[in-house]
C-alpha positions as CSV (number, residue, x, y, z in Angstrom):
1,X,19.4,2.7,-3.5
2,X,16.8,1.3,-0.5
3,X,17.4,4.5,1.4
4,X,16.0,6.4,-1.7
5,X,12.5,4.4,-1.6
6,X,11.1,6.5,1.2
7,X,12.6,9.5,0.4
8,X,9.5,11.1,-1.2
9,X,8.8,14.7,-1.0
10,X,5.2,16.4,-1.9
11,X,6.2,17.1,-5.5
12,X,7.1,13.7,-6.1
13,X,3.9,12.3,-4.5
14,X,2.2,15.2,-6.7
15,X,4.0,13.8,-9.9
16,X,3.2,10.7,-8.9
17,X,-0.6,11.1,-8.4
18,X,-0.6,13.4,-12.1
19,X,0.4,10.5,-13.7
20,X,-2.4,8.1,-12.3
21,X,-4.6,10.0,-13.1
22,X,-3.3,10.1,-16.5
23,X,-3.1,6.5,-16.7
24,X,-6.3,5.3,-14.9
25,X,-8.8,8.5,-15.6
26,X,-10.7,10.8,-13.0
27,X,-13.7,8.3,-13.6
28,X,-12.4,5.1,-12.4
29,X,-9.8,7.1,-9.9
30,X,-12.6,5.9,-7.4
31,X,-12.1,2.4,-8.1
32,X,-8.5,2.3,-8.0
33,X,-8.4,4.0,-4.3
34,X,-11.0,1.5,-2.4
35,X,-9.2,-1.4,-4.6
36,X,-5.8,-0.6,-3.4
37,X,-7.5,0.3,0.5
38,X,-8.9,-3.1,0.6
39,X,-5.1,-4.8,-0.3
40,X,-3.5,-2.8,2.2
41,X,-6.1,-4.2,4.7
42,X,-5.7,-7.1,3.8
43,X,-2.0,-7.1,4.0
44,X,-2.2,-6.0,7.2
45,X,-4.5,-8.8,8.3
46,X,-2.4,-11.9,6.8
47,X,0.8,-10.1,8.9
48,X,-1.2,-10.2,11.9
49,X,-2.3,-13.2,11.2
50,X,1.5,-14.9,10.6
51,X,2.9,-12.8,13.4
52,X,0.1,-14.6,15.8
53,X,0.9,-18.0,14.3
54,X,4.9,-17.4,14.8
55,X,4.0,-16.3,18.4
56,X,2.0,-19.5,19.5
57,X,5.0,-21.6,17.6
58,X,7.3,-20.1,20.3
59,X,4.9,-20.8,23.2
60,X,5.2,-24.2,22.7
């Protein structure tokens, strides 16, 4: 089932995308895309963050 998770071809991103816009509207679409940009970067900056700490835990 895992191997299935990346497994996305354009329809299914195109399905996917229909039904946002369904759910969230074309006017807050917007909203939703520098909401979910500004997680990822922030994701991104607490693994940085943990892989720096776990690298100066095996220095000492």
């Amino acid at each position: 089932m895992l191997g299935l998770i990346g497994n996305f071809g354009p329809w299914e991103l195109v399905l996917i995308l229909l039904i946002v816009l369904i759910i969230v509207g074309p006017g807050k679409l917007p909203q939703v895309g520098q909401s979910l940009g500004k997680a990822l970067q922030n994701f991104r900056k607490a693994k940085e963050e943990d892989f720096k700490e776990l690298e100066e835990k095996r220095e000492k």
